[in-house]
N, C-alpha and C positions, 0 to 999 in steps of 0.2 A: 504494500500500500504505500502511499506514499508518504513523504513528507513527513506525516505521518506513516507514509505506508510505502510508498513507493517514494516518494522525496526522503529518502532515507529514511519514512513512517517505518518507523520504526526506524532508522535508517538506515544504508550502504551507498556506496560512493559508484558511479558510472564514469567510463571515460569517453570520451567522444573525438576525434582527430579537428586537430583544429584547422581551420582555413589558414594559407598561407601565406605567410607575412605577419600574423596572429600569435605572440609571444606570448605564450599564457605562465603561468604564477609560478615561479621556483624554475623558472628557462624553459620547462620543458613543452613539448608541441604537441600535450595533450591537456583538457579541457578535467576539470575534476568538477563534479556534481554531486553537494549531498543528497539523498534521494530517499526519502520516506522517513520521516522523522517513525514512521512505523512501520516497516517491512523490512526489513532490513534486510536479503540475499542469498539469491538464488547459485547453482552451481551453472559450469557451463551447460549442463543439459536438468533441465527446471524436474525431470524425473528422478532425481537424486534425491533432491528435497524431498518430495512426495515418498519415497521408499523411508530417508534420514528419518521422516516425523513415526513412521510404523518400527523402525527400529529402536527408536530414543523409547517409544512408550512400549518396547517389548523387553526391555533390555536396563539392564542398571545405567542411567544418562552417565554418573560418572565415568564408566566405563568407557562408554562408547565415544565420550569426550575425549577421556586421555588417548586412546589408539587415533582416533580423526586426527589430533595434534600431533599424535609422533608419525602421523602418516604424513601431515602436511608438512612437519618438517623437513625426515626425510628425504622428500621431492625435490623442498627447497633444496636442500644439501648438494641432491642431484643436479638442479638448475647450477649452482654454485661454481662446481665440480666443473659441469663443462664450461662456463665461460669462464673462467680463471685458468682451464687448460687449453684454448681458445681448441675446444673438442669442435663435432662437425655441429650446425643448426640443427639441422633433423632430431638432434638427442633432446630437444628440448620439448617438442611436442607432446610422446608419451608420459614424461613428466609434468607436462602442463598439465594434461588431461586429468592424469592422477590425483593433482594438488588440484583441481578444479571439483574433482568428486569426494577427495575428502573433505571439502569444505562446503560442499552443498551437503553433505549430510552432519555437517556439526550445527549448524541454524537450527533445527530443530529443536536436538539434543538443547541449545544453549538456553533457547525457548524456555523451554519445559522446565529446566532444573531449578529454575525462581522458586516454583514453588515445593521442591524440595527442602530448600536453603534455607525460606524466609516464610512467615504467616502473617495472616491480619495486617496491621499498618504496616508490618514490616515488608509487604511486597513491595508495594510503592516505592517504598524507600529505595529496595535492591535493585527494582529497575530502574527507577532514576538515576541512583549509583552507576550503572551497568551503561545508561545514555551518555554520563556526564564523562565517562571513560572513554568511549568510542569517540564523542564528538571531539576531547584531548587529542584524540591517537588522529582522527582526521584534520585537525589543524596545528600538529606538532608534525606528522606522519611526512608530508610533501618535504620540509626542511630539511628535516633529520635526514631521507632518503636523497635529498639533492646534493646535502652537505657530504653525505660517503663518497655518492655516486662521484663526485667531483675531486674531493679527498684519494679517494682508494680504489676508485672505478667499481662497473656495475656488479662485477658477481662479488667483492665483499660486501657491498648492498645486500644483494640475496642472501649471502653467508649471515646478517645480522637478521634479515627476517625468517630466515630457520631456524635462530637460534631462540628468537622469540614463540615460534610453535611448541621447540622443543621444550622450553621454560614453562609455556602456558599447558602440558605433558606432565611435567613436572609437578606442577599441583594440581590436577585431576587428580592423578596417583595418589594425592595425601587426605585426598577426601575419599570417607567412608558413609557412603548410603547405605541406609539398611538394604539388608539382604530382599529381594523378592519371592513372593512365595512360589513355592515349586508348580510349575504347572501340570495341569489334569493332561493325561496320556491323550485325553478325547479333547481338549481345551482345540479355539480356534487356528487358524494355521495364518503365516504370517498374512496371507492373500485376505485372510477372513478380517482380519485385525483392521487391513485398509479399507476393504469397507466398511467395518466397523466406524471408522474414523469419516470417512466419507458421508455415512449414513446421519451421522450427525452433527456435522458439519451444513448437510442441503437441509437440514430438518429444525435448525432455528436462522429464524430471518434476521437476528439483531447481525448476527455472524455473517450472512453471504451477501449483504445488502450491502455493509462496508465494502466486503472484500469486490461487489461488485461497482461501488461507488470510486474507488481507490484503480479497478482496472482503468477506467473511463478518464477518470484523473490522470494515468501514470501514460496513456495515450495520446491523451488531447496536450497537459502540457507536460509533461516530464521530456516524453520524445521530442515536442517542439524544440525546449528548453536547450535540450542539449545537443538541437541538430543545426538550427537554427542561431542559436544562441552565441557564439562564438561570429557567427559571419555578418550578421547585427550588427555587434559588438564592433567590429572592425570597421566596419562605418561610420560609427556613432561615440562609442567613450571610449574607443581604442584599447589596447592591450591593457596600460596599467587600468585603467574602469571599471574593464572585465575582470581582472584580478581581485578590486574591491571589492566589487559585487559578491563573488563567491566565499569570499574573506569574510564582510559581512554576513551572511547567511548561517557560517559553522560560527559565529561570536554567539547571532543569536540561540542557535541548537543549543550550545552548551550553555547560556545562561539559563536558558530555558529548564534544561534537563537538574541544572544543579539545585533551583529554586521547588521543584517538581519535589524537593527529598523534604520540603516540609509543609507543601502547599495540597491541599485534601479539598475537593469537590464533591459533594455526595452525590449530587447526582452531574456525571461529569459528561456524556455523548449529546447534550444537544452544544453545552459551548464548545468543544472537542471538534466537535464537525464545523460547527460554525465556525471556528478560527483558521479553520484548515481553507475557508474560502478564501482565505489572507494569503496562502500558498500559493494561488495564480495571479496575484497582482503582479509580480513580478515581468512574468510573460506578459501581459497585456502594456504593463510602461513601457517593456522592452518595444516593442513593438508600433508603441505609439509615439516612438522617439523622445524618451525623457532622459533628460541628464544623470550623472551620475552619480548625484546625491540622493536623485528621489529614487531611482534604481536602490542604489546599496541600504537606503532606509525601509526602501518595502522589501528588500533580501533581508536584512535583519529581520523585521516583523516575521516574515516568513519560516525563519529558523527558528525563530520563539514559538510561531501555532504548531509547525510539523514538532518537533519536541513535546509540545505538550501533548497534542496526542495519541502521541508512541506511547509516554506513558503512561497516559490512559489508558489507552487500546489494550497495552501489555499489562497493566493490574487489573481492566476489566475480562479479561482472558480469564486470568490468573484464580481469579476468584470466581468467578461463574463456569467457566468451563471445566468437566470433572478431572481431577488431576494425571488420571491413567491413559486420557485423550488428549493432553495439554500438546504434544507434539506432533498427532497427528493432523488435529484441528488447526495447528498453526502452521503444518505443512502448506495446508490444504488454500487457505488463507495467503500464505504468499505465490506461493506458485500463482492462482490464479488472477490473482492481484498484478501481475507481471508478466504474466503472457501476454498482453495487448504490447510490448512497449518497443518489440522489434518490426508490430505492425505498425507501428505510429513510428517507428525512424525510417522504415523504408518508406511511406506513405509519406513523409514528410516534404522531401525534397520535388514529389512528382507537382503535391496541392502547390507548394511556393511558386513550382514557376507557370503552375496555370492560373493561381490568383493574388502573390505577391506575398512576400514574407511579412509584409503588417498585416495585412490582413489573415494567414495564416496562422501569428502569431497572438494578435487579438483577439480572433476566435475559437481557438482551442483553451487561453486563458478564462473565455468566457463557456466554455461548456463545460471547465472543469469547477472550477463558482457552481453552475445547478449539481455537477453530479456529486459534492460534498454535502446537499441540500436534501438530497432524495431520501437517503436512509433514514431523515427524520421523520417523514410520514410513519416509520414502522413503530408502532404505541411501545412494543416490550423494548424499544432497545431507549427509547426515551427515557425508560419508568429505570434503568437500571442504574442502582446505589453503590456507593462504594460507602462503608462504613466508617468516617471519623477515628473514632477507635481502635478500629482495627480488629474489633472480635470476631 
């Protein structure tokens, strides 16, 4: 989802190749997007996800966490390996792919284990914690990885983000979840499990209404955003503007997220939604050529709604969804959340040049505005409380 869901809703970072001549933030000639202050990511192939959420809830999460970690390390290691022994390119794909699968199936897993960890008020807390760290690592992350890159060249780069999976390995391993109970000989089989999670999943509306409110969204602007959005930009507040922009959007995420570890809504999905329609103003000023103050001021706002309703999203999960489905159902929820958004980048460039990138751009910002609007018609997802307290 974005933004909340797909603007790093919940969030994760997109890259986008930028137009050229187009010097984007830390040198480099790609474009970084936070994207779903609530969905936060998918693997290279979105069926990973979908399998990760049936395994996290079939399986001890800690477990399945620490092997994803030492898997993705690992890869990394491998990536490492060959460009520091300038091996052939080709060695780098089956490794990609690898490091692309163990990390669509730890989302899930990563999902889920909140409410392992933490109860009552203290969800909220965990995931704000859990936002307010990601949103650090996304605006520390580019620096640090330019400062090496440049420093030490690319594969010690890699060598330090292996060493980070193998670290974040490292403490999975020191956590101990209770054991599971043993399963019945005749108990479902994993196929049954997904639909299990499936099944309930299509069967409350507060759940696929977002998740369908958030496809709609992460199509109309998230693709626009970041396909778009750079060659805009190059026209109009140029590289350093563009840089702001983006800059400001993860100040706001994180302020957002940190503030989120003591601020309680009881009943938190209609302002939740409601603020996420602050997530395509962005796109629409883009578009209608505003400078780059009112741009990076509605990028901030925008990193503050998508933040808060990650987590929301993520402690109204947490607490209403039963906790042996927490992974499946959130499988289910980004995957579908995010299949639209390689329709909306390919779709992107054909609408531009048959009706012009403003208007392209202003009207995807504006159909993503109603579809943050629609899931409130639905009365149970209105009526849903998070309790103060925390009991």
């Amino acid at each position: 989802m974005v933004s909340g869901r797909a603007v790093d809703l919940h969030g994760r970072q997109c890259h986008v190749a930028c137009r050229p001549g187009l010097r984007c933030p830390g040198g480099h000639r790609q474009c970084d997007l936070a994207v779903r202050g609530h969905h936060s990511g998918l693997g290279p192939d979105g069926r990973d996800a979908l399998l990760g959420g049936g395994i996290a809830d079939r399986y001890r999460r800690d477990t399945v966490l620490f092997l994803t970690s030492l898997g993705a390390g690992l890869t990394q290691v491998g990536v490492a390996l060959v460009l520091l022994g300038h091996q052939h390119p080709a060695l780098l794909l089956p490794l990609a792919a690898l490091n692309g699968i163990f990390q669509g199936l730890t989302k899930p897993a990563l999902r889920g284990i909140v409410s392992n960890l933490a109860a009552g008020r203290g969800l909220q807390q965990a995931s704000s914690l859990l936002a307010s760290v990601g949103n650090a690592a996304r605006i520390l992350g580019p620096t640090a990885a330019g400062l090496l890159t440049a420093s030490f060249g690319g594969g010690w780069a890699i060598a330090a983000d292996a060493a980070s999976f193998l670290l974040a390995a490292a403490f999975f391993a020191r956590m101990s979840l209770p054991a599971l109970s043993p399963r019945a000989k005749d108990g479902p089989t994993m196929l049954g499990e997904l639909r299990e999670g499936w099944s309930y999943f299509s069967s409350q509306p507060w759940i696929w209404a977002v998740t369908f409110a958030f496809a709609v969204f992460n199509a109309a602007n998230m693709s626009v955003w970041q396909i778009l959005g750079p060659v805009i930009a190059n026209d109009t507040i140029g590289a350093e503007g563009w840089g702001l922009v983006l800059s400001a959007r993860g100040v706001g995420a994180l302020l957002a997220s940190v503030v989120m570890v003591k601020l309680t809504v009881r009943r938190p999905m209609v302002p939740a939604l409601s603020s996420m329609t602050l997530g395509a103003v962005p796109l629409i000023l883009l578009g209608a050529g505003a400078n780059t103050f009112w741009l990076a001021a509605a990028a901030f706002t925008a990193g503050v709604a998508s933040e808060f309703f990650t987590v929301v999203w993520m402690t109204v999960n947490n607490t209403h969804v039963p906790e042996r489905l927490l992974s499946r159902v959130g499988a289910h929820d980004e995957f579908w959340s995010f299949v639209p958004i390689p329709i909306g980048q390919l779709s992107t460039p054909l609408l531009a040049a048959a009706f012009g990138t403003t208007a392209v751009a202003v009207t995807g910002g504006g159909v993503a505005v109603v579809a943050m609007l629609v899931p409130l018609l639905v009365p149970s997802l209105r009526r849903i409380e998070i309790n103060r307290n925390g009991d």
